[in-house]
N, C-alpha and C positions, 0 to 999 in steps of 0.2 A: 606596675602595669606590664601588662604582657607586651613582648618585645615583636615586631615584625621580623620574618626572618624568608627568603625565596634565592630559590638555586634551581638554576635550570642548566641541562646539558643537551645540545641537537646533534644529532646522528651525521659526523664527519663526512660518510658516503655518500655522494650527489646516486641519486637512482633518479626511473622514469615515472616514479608518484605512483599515481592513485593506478595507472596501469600493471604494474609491479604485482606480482603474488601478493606479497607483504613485505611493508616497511615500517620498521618503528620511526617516528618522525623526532622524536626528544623526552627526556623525562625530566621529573625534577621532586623537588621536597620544599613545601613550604609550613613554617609557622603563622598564622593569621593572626591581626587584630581582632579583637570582641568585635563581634557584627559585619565583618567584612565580607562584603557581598558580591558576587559577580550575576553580571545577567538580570534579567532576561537577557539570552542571545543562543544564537546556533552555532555550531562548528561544521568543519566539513571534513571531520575527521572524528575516528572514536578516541575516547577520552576517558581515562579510567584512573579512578582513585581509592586509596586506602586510608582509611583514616588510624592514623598512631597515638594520637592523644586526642582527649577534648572532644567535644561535640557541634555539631550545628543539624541544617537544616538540608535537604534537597529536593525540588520540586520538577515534578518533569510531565506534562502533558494533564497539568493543575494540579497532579497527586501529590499530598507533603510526607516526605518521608523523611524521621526525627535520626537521625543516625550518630554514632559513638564510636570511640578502639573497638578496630575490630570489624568493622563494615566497610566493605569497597563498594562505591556507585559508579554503574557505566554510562556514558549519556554517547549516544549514537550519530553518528553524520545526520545533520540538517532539524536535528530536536529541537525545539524548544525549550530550555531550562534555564533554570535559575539554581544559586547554593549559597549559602549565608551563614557565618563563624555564630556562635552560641556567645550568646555578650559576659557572660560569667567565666566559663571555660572553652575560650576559643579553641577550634580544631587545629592538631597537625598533619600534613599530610602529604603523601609521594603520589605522584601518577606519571602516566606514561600515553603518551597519543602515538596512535598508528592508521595505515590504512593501507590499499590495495586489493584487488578482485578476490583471495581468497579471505577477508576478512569477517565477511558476513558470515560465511559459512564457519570458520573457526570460532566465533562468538557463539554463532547458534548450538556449534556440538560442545560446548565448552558448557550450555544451560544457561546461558544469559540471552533472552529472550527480551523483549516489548514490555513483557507481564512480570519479568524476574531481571530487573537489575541492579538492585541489591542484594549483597552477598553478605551474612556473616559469619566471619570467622573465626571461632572462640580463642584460637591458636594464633594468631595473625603472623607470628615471628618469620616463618617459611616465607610467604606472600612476600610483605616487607621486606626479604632479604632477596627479593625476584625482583620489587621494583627497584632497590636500591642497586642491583647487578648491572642493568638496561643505564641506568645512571654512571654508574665508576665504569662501564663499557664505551660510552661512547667521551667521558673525560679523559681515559686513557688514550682513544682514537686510535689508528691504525688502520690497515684497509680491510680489514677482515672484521671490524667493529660493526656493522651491520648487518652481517648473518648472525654474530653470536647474540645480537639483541634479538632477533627474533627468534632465536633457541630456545632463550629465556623467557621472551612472551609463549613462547610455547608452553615450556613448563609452567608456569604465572596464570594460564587459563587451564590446565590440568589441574591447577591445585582447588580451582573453583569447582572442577566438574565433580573433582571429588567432595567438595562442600554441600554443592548443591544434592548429588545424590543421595547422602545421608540426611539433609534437611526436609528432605521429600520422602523419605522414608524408603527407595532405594532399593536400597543396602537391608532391607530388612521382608524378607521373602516369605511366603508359605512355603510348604514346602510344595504344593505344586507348581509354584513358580519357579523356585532353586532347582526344582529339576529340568524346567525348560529352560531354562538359564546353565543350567550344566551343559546339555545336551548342545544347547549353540555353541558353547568352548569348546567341547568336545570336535564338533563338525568341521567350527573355524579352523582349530587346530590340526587337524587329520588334514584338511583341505589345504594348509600351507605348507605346509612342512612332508607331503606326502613324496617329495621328488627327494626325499633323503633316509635314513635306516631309523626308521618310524620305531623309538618302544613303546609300546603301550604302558609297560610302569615307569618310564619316565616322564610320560604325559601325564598319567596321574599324581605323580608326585608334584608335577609344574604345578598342575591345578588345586594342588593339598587335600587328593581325597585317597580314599585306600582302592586300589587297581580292583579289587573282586565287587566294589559295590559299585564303580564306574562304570566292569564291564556289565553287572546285573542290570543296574540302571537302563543303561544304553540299548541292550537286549529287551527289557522288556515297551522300552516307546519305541524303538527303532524297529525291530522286529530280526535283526544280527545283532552278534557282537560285534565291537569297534575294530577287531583284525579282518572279521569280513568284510566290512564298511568299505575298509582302507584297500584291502586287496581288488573290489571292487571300482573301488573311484581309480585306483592308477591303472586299472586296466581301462576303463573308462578314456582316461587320459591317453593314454596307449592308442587305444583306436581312431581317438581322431588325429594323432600324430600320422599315426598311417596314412590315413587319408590328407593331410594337410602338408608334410612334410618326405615327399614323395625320397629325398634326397639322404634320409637316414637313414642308417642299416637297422635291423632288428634288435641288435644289441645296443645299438646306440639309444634308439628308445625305451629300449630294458630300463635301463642303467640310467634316461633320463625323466624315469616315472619311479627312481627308487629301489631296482629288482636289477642288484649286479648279477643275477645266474639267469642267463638269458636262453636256456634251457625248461626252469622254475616257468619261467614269465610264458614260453611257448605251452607249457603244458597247463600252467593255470586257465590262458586262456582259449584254449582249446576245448577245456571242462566248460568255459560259461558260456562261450559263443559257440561250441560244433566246428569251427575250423582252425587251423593254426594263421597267424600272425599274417605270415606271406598269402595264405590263399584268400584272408581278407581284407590286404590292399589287392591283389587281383581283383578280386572282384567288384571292388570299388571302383576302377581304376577302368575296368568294364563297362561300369553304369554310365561311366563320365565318356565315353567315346558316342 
């Protein structure tokens, strides 16, 4: 007869709850009896499970879903659910509850929706060793045992996002979509990283594509190549420091959009706007009197 088996660990660190960014509140690992049931009930907290062996049941808002190794179910603050051991081959299983204001939202970018909270994952070992972390995290305790559980839910809901993307098919583009999906890495990238010595083939290479069909690409939807993109956005950048940050030198804002020759940067932007640097905070600077 299969053996009951439950271990539970709560997160050492006293926080301020549900106000809290996020807090993992405990996790655990249990073996069930055949037919062991919890619920009907609600929680006021989310509650998330991986199933390691065995099978049962989960019902959430009358939907029954049969699940197996290998599928985590989420059940959300104030749901209605129920979940029930398979009487042949009881499930095993680790979860983890948490909650605080950002939670909803890391659920939702995570792809675990109302509509999608059931996950499977053919590989489970990764997961499983995210919930078991959150676990031997807060049995070891310490005071710093509270952020690193929520590192871990971090990564633990990236490993879904990346499940769910490829179960939805994702990950699987035409190509005019891979190119609008390029073109946004492309942007994102130029846009964060532009206040430092930007290479274009090293952006390509981050991205794994070869720099001549990046910059073709990029030319032909954009209508520039990605160095004029870039030389434009920090000059971009550049002007409204002017205007904003009356209190920097010109070089200072060189050198803080990217362009250590602060000579380079007066002459660039003198080609796209008609005046140099200094005459267009004066004249800005005029508007505002």
């Amino acid at each position: 007869m299969q053996q009951d088996m439950y271990t539970v660990a709560s997160n050492p660190v006293i926080s301020d709850g549900k106000n809290s960014p996020l807090n993992v509140l405990f996790a655990g690992e249990s073996q069930t009896k055949p037919y062991h049931r919890l619920g009907p009930k609600v929680y006021d907290f989310y509650l998330m499970h991986i199933v390691l062996e065995g099978k049962g049941i989960f019902i959430c808002d009358e939907v029954k879903h049969e699940l197996r190794a290998g599928h985590t179910f989420l059940i959300e603050p104030e749901q209605l659910i129920s979940y029930e051991s398979d009487g042949d081959t009881p499930w095993k299983y680790r979860w983890v509850a948490f909650h605080g204001t950002l939670s909803a939202d890391l659920v939702a970018t995570a792809g675990l929706t109302a509509e999608q909270q059931v996950v499977f994952t053919p590989d489970k070992r990764r997961a499983a060793a995210l919930f078991r972390q959150i676990y031997d995290t807060f049995r070891r305790g310490g005071a710093a045992s509270d952020m690193r559980a929520v590192g871990y839910l971090h990564l633990l809901l990236a490993e879904y996002k990346s499940a769910l993307n490829t179960q939805n098919g994702n990950e699987i583009r035409t190509s005019q979509a891979e190119g609008d999906h390029l073109l946004q890495q492309v942007i994102h990238y130029l846009s964060t990283q532009y206040a430092h010595p930007v290479s274009i083939e090293q952006m390509a290479e981050s991205l794994g594509y070869n720099r001549a069909y990046l910059s073709r690409l990029f030319k032909q939807r954009i209508g520039v190549s990605p160095v004029t993109f870039l030389l434009k956005l920090r000059i971009d950048k550049a002007r409204r420091m002017l205007r904003e940050r009356p209190e920097l030198t010109i070089e200072q804002i060189s050198a803080s959009v990217g362009l250590q020759d602060a000579l380079y940067f007066s002459k660039q932007f003198r080609r796209l706007h008609g005046q140099s640097p200094t005459a267009y905070r004066m004249a800005m600077r005029n508007l505002g009197d």
